[in-house]
N, CA and C atoms as an extended XYZ file, in Angstrom:
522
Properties=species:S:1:pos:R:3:atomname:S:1:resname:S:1:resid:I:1 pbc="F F F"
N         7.384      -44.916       27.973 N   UNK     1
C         8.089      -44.335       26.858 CA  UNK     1
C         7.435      -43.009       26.517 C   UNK     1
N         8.021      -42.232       26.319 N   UNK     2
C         7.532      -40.478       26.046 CA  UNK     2
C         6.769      -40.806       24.475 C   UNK     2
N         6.298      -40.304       24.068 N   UNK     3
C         5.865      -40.078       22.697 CA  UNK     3
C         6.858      -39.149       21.661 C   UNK     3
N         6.937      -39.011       20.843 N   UNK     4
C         7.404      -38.729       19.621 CA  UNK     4
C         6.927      -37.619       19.788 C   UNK     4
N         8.201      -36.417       19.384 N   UNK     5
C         7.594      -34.794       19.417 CA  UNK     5
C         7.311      -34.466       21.368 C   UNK     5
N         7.664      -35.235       21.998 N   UNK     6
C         8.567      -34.588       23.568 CA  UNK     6
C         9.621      -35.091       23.867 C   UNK     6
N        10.563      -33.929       24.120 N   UNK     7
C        11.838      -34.157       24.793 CA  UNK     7
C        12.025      -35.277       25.594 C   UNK     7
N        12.873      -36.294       24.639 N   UNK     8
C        13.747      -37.022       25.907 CA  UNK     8
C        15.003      -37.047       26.470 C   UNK     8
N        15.462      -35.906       26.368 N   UNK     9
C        16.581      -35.449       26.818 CA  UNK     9
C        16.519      -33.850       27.404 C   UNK     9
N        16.729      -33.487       28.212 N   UNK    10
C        17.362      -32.290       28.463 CA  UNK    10
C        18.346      -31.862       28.195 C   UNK    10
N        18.386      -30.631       27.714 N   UNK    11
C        19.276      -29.107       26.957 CA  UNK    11
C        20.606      -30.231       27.740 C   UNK    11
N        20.799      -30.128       29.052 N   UNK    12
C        21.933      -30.572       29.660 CA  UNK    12
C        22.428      -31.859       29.223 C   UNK    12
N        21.305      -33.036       29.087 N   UNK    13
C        22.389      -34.312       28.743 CA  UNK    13
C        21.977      -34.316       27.399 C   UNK    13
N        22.193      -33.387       25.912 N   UNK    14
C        22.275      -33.180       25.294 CA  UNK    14
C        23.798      -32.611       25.064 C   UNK    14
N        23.953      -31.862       26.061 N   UNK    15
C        25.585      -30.598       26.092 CA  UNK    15
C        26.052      -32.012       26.194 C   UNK    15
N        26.108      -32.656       27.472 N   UNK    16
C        26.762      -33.333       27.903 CA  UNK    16
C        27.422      -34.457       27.119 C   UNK    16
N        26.500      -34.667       26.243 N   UNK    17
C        26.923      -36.050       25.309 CA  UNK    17
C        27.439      -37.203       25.319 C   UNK    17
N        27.149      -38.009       26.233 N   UNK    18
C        27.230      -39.337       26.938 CA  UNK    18
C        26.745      -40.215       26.276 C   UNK    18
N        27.020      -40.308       24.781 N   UNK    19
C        25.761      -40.853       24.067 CA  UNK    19
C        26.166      -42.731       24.397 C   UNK    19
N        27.375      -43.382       24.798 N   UNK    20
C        27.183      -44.157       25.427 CA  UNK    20
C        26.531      -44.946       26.731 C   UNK    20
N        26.573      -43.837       27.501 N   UNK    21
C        25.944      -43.894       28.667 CA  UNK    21
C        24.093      -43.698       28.492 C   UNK    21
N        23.508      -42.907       27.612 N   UNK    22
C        22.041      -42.571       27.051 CA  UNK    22
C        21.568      -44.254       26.659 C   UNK    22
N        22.369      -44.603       25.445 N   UNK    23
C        22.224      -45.687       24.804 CA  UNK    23
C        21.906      -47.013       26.021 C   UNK    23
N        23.389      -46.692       27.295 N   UNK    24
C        23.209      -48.065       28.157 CA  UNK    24
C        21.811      -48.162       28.736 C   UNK    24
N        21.192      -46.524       29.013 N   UNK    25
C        20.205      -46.786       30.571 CA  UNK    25
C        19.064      -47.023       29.497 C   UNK    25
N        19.241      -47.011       27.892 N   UNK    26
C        18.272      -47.234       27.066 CA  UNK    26
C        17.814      -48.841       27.147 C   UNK    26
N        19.229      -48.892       26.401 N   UNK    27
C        18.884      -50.593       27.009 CA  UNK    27
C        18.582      -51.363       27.539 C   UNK    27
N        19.034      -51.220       28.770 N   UNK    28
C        18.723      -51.326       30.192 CA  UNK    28
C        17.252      -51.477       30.274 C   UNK    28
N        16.492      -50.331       30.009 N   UNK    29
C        15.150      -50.294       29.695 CA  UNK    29
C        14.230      -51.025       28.960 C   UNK    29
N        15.054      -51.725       27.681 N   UNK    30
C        14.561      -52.196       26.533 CA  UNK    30
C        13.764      -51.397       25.836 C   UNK    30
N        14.328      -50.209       25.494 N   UNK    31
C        14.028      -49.546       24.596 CA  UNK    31
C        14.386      -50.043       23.262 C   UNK    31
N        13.881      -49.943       22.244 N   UNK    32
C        14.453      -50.288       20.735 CA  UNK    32
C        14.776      -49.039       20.219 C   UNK    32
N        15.586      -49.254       19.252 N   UNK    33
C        16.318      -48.557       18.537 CA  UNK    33
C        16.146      -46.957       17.849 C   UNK    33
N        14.632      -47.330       18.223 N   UNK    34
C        14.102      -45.813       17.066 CA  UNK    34
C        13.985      -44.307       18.288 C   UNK    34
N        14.765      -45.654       19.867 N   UNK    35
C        14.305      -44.136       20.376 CA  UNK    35
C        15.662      -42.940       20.688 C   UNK    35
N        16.813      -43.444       19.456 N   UNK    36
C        17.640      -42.312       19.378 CA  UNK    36
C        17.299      -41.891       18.265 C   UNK    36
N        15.934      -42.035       17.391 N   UNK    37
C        15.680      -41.152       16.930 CA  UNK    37
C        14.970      -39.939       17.944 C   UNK    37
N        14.267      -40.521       18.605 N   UNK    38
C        13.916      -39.534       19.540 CA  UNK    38
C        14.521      -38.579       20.256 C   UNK    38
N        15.849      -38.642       20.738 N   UNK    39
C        17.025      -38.508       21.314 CA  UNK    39
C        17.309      -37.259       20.383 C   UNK    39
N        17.758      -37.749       19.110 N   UNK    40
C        18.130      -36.989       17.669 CA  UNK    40
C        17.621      -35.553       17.970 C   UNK    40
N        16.191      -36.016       17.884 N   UNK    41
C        14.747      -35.004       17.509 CA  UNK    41
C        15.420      -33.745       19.021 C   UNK    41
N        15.487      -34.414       20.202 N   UNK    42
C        15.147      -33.875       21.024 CA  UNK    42
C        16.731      -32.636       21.349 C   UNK    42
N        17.771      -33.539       20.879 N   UNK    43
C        19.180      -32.651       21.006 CA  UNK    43
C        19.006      -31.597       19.637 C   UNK    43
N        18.295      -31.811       18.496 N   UNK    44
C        18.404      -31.071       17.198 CA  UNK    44
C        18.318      -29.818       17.933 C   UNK    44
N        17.244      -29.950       18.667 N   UNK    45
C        16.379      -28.566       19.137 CA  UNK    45
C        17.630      -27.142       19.681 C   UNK    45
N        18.681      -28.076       20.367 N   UNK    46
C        19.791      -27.091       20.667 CA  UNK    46
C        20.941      -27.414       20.137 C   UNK    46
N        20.518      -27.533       19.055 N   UNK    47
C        21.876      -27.761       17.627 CA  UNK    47
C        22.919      -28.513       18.022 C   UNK    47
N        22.447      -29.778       18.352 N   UNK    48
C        24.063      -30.814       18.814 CA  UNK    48
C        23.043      -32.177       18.191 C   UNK    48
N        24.310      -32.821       17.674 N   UNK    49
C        24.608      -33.807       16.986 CA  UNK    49
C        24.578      -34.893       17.751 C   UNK    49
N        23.628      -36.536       17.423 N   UNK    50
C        24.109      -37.717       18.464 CA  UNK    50
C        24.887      -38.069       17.775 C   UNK    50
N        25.668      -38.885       18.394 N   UNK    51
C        26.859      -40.098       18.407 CA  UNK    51
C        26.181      -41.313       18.345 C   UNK    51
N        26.021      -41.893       16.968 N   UNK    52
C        25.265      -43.039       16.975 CA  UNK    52
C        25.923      -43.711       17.395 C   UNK    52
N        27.273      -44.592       16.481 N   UNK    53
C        28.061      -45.588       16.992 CA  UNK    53
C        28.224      -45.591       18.836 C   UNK    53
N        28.261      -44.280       19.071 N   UNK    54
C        28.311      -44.605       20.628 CA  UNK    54
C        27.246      -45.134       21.481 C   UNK    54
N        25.800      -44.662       20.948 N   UNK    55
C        24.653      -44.991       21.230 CA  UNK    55
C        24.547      -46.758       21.311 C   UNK    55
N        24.712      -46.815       19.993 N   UNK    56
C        24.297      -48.060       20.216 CA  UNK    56
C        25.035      -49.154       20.829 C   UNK    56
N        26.576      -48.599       21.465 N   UNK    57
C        27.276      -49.599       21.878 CA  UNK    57
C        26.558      -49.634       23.560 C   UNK    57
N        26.296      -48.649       23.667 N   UNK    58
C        25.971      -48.317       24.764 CA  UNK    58
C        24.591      -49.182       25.225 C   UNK    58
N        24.099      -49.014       24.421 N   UNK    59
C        22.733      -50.283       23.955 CA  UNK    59
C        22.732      -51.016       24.275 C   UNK    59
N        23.585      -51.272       22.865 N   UNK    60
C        24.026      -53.144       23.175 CA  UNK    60
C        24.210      -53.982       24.106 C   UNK    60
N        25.389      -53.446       24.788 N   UNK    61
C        25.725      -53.389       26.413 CA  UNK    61
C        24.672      -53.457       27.599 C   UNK    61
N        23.164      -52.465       27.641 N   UNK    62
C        22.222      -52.434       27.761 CA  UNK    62
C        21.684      -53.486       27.842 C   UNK    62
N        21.503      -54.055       26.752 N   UNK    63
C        20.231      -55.143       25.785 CA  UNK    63
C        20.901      -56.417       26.722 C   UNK    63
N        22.406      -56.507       26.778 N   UNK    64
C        22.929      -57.840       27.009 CA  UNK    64
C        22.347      -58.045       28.272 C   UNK    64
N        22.128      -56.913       29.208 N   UNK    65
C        21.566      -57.133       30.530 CA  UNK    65
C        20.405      -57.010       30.810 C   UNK    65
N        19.456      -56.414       30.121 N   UNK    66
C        18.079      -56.233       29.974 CA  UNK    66
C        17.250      -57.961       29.618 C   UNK    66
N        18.415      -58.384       28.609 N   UNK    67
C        17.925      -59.463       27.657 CA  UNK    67
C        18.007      -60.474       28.675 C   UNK    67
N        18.567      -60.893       30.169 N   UNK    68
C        18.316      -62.203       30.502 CA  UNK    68
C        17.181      -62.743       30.692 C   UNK    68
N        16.627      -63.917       30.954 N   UNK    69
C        15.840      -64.503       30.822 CA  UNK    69
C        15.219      -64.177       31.909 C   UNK    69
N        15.564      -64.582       33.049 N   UNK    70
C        15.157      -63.931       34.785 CA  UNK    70
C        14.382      -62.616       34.855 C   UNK    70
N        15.093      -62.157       33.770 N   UNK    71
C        14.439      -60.216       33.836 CA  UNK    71
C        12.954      -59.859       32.827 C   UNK    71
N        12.894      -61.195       32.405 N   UNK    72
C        11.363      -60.958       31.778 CA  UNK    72
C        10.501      -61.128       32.752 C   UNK    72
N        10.476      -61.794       33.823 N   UNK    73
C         9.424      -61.896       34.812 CA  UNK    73
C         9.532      -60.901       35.596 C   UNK    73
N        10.760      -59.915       35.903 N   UNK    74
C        10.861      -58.856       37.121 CA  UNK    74
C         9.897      -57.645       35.950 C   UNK    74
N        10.502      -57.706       34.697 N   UNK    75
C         9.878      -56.712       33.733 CA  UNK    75
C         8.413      -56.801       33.707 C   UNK    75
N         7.921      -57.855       33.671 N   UNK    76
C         6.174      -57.983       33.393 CA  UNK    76
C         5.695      -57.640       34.906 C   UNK    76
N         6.356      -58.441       35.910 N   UNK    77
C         5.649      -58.269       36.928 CA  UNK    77
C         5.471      -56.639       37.395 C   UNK    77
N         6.958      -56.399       36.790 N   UNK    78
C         6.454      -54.473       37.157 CA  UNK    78
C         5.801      -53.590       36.131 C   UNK    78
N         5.022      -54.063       35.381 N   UNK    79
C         3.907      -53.797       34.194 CA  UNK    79
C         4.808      -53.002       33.068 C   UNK    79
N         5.813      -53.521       32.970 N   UNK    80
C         6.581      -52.836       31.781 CA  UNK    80
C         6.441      -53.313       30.745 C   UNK    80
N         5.843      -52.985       29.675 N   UNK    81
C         6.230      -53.876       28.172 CA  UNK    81
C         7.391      -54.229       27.681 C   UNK    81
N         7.000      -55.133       26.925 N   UNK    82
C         8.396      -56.005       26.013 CA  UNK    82
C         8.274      -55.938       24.777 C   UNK    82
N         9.179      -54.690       24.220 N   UNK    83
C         9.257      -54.159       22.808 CA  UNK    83
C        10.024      -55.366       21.917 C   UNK    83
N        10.196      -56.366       22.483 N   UNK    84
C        11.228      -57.139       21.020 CA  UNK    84
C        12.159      -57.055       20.600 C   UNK    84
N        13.116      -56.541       21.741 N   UNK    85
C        14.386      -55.966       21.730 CA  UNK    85
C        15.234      -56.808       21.584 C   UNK    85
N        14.986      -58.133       22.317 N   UNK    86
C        16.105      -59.092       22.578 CA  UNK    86
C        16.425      -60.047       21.639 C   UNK    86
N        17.636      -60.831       21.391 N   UNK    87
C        18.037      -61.536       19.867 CA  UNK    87
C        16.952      -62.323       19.855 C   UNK    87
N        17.013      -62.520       18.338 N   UNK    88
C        16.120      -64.121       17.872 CA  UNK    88
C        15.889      -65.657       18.617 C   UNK    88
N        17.335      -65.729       19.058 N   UNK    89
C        17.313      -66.530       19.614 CA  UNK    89
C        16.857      -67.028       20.917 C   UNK    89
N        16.531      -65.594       21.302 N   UNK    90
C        15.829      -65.980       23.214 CA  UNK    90
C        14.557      -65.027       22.891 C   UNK    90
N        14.387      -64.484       22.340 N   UNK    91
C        12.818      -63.801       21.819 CA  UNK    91
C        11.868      -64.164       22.237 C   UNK    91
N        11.716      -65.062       21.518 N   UNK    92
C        10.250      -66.254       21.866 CA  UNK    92
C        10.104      -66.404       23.520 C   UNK    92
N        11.346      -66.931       23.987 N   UNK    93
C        10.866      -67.405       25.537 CA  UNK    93
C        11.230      -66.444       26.643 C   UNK    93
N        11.911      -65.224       25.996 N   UNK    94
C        11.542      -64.049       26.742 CA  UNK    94
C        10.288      -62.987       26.579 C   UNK    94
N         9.391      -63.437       25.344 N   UNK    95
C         8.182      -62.869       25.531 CA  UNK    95
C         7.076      -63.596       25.887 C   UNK    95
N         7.428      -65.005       25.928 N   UNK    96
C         6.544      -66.068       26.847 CA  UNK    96
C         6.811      -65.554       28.286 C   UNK    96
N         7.737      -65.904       29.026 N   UNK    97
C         8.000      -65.555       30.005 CA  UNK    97
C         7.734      -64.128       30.675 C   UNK    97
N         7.482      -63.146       29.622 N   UNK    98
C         7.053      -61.329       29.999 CA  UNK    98
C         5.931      -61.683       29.628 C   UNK    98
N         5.073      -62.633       29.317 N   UNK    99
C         3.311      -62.149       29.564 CA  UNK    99
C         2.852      -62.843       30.387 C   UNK    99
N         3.067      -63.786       30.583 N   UNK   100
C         2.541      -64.519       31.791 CA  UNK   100
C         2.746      -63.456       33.121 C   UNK   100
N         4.093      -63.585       33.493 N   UNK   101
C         4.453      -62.014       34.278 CA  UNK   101
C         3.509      -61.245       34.349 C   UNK   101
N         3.051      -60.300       32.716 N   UNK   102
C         2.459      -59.316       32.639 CA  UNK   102
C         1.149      -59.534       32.697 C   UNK   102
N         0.715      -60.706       32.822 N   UNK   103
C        -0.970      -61.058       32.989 CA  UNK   103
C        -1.553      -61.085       34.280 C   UNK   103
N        -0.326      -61.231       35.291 N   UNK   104
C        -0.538      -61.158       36.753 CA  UNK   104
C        -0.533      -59.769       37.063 C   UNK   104
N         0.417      -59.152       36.380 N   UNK   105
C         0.702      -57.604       36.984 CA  UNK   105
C        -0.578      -57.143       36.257 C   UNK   105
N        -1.740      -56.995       35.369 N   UNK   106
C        -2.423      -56.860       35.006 CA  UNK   106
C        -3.754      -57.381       35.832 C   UNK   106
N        -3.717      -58.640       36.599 N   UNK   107
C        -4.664      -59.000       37.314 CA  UNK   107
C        -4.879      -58.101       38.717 C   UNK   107
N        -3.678      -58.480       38.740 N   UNK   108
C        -3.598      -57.431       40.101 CA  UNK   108
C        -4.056      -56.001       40.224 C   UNK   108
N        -3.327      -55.305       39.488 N   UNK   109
C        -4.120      -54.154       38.998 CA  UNK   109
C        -5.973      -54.333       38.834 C   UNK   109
N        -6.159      -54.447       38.083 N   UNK   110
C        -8.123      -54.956       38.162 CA  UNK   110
C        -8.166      -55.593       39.341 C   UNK   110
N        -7.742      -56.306       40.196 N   UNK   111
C        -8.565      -56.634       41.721 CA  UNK   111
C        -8.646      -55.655       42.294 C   UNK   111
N        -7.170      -55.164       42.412 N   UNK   112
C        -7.216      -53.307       43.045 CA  UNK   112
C        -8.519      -51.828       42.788 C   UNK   112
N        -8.891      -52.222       41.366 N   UNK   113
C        -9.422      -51.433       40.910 CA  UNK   113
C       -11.037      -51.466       41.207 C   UNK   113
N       -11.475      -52.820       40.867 N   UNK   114
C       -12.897      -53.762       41.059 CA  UNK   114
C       -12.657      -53.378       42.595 C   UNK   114
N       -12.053      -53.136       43.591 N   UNK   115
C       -11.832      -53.677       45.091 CA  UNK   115
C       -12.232      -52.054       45.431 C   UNK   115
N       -11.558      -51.348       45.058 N   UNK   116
C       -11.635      -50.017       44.946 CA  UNK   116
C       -13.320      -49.551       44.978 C   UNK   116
N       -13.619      -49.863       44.128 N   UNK   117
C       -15.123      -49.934       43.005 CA  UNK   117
C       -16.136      -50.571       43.694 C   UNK   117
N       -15.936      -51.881       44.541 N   UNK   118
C       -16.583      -52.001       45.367 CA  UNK   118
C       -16.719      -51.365       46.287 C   UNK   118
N       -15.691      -50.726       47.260 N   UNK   119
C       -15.763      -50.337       48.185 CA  UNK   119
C       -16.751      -48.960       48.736 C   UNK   119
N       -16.344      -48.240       46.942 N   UNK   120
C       -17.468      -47.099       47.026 CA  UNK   120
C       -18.445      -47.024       47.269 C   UNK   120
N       -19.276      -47.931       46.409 N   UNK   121
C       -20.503      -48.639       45.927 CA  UNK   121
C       -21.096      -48.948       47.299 C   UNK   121
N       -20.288      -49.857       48.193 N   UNK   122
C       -20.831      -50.432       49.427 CA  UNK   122
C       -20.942      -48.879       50.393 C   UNK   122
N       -20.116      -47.900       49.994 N   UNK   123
C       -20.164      -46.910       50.788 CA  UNK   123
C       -21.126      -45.954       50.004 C   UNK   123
N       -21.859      -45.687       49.332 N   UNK   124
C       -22.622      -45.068       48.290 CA  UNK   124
C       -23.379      -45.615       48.859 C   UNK   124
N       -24.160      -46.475       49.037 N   UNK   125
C       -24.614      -47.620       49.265 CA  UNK   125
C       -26.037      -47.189       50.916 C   UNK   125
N       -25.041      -47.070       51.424 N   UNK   126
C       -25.195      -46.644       53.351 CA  UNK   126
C       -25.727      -44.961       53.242 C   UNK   126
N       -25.867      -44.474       52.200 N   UNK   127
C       -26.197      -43.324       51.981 CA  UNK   127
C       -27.746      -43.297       51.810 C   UNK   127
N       -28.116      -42.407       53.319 N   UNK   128
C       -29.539      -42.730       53.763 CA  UNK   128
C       -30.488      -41.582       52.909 C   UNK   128
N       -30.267      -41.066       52.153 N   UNK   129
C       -30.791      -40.063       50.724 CA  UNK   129
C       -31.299      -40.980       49.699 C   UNK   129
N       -30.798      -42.211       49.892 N   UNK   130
C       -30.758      -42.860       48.152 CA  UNK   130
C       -32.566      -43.326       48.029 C   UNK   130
N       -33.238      -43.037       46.944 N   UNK   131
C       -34.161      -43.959       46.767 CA  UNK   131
C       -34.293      -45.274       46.574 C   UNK   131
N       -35.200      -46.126       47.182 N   UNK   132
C       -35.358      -47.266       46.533 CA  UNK   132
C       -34.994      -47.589       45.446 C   UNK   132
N       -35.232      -47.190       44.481 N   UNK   133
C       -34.717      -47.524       43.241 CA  UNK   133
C       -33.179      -47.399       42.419 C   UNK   133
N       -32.458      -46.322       43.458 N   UNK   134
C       -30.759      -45.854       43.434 CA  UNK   134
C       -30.160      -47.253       44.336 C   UNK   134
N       -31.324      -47.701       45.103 N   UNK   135
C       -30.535      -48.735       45.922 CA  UNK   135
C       -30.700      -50.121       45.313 C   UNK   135
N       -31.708      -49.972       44.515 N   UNK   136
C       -31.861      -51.027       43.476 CA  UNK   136
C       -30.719      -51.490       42.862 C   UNK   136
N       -30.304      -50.167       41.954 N   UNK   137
C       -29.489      -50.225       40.726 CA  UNK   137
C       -28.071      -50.777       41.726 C   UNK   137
N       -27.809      -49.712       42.598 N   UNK   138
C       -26.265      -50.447       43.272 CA  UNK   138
C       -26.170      -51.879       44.029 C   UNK   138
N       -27.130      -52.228       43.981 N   UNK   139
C       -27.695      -53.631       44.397 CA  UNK   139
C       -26.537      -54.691       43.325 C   UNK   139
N       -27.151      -53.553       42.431 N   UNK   140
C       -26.851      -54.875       41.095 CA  UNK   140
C       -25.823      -54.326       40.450 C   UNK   140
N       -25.133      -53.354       40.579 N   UNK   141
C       -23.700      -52.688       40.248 CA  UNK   141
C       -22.793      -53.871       40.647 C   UNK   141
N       -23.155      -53.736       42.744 N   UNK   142
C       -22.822      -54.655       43.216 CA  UNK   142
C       -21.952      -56.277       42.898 C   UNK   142
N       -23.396      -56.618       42.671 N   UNK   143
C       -23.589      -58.012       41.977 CA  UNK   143
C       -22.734      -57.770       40.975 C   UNK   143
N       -23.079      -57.368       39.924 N   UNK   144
C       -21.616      -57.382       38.696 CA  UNK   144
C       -20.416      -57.107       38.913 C   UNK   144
N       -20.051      -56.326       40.045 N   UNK   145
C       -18.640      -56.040       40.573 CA  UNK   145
C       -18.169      -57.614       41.117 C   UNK   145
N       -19.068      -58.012       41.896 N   UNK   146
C       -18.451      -58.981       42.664 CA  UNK   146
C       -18.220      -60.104       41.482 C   UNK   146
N       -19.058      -60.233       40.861 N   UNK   147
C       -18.806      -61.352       40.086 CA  UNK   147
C       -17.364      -61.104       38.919 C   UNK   147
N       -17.217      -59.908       38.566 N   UNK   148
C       -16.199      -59.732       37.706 CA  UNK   148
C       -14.698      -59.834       39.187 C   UNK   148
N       -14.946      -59.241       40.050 N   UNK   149
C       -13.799      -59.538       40.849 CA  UNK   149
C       -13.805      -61.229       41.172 C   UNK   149
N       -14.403      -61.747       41.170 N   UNK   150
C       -14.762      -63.373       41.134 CA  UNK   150
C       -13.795      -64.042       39.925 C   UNK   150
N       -14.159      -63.712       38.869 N   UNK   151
C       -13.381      -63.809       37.583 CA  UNK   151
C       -12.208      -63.680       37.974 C   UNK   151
N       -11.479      -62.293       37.787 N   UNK   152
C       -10.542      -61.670       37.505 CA  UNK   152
C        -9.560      -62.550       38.713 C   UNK   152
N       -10.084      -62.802       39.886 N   UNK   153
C        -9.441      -63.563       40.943 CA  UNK   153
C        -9.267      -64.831       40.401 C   UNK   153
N        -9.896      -65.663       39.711 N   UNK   154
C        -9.453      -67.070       39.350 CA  UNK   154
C        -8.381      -66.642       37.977 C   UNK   154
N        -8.580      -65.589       37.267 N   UNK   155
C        -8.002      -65.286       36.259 CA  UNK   155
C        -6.043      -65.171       36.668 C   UNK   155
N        -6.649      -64.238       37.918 N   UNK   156
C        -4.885      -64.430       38.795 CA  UNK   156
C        -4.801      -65.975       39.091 C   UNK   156
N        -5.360      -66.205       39.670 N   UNK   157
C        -4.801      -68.014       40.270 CA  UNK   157
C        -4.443      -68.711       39.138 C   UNK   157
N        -4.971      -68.589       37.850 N   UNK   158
C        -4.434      -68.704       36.943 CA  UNK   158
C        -2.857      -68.671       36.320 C   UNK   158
N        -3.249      -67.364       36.217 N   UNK   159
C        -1.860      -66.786       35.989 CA  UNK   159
C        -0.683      -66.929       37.130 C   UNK   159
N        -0.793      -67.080       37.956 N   UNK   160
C        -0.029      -67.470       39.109 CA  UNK   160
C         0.853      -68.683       39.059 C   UNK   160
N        -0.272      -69.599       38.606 N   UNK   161
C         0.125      -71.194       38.563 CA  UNK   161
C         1.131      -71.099       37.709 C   UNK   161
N         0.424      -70.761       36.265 N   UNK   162
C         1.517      -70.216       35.048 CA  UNK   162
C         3.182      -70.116       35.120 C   UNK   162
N         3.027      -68.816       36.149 N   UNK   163
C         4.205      -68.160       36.505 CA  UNK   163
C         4.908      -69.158       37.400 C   UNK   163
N         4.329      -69.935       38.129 N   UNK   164
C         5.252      -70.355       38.981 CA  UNK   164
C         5.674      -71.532       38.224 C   UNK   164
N         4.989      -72.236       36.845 N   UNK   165
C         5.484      -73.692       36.443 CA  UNK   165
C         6.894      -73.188       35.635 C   UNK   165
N         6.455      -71.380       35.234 N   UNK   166
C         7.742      -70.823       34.220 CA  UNK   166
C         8.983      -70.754       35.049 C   UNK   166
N         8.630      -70.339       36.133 N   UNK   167
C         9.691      -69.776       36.960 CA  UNK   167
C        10.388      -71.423       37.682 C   UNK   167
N         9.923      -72.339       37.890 N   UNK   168
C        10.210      -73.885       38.175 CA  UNK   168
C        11.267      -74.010       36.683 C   UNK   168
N        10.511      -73.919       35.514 N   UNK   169
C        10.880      -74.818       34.307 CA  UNK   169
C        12.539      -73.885       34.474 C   UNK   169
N        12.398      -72.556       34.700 N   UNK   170
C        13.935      -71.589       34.113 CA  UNK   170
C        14.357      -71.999       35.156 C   UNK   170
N        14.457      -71.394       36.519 N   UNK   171
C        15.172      -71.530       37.910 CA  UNK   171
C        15.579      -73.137       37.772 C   UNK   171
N        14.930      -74.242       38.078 N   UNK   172
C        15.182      -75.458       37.629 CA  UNK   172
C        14.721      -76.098       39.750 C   UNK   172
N        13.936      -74.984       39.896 N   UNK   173
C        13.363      -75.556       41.553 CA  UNK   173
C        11.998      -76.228       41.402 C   UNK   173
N        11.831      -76.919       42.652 N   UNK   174
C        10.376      -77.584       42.262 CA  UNK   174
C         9.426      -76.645       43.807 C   UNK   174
């Protein structure tokens, strides 16, 4: 999501005024509502007016397809947040269902990163300059890398299991 005070629109789909079509790929997104204020902010700049009512049908429309249940796990797993867009009534077990998701897409990420981090380290490491005591310290960099990638790996198997009892309980497969 852009921040507040940058353009989310261009001069062009500002002219253009599709404010149904803005609203759908909003939705779509699960964007909430405040970001045709943003929209607003960003068309003011070249003196054109949104079309709320159109916006938000466009939304709506959006939301209805954003909001299935199936699409909270494609959403987390691709590290997208879940603004709270979707009705009351499926809320709850579409933001159960987007963190579990999002705890894997989050694990994953940190193995990548720790994996990364090791790899240097082991290559830092082989660097025939280092003193005894530089080889000390990455000794034990080491050691704490591995052990947090140790973690973070049961932390996925974790989350894995999770996902797959959610994805059993909705799908209805064993």
């Amino acid at each position: 999501m852009l921040n507040s005070g940058c353009a989310t629109l261009s001069r062009e789909d500002c002219l253009r005024g599709d404010w149904f079509g803005v609203g759908l790929r909003d939705g779509l997104g699960g964007e909430t509502g405040q970001r045709l204020a943003d929209h607003a902010e960003a068309c003011r700049e070249y003196g054109i007016a949104v079309d709320q009512p159109a916006y938000f049908a466009g939304r709506e429309q959006g939301l209805a397809d954003y909001c299935r249940l199936d699409n909270a796990f494609t959403e987390g797993l691709n590290g997208r947040q879940y603004r709270h867009v979707c009705p009351p009534a499926i809320d709850g077990q579409f933001a159960r269902y987007h963190a579990v998701a999002y705890a894997v897409y989050e694990d994953r990420n940190e193995l990548e990163r720790l994996q990364s981090d090791l790899s240097g380290k082991e290559s830092h490491l082989r660097d025939s300059k280092l003193t005894d005591k530089e080889r000390d310290r990455l000794r034990s960099e080491l050691r704490d890398l591995d052990r947090r990638y140790d973690h973070r790996r049961q932390d996925l198997y974790f989350h894995e299991r999770q996902l797959d009892d959610l994805r059993r309980e909705f799908f209805g497969y064993r």
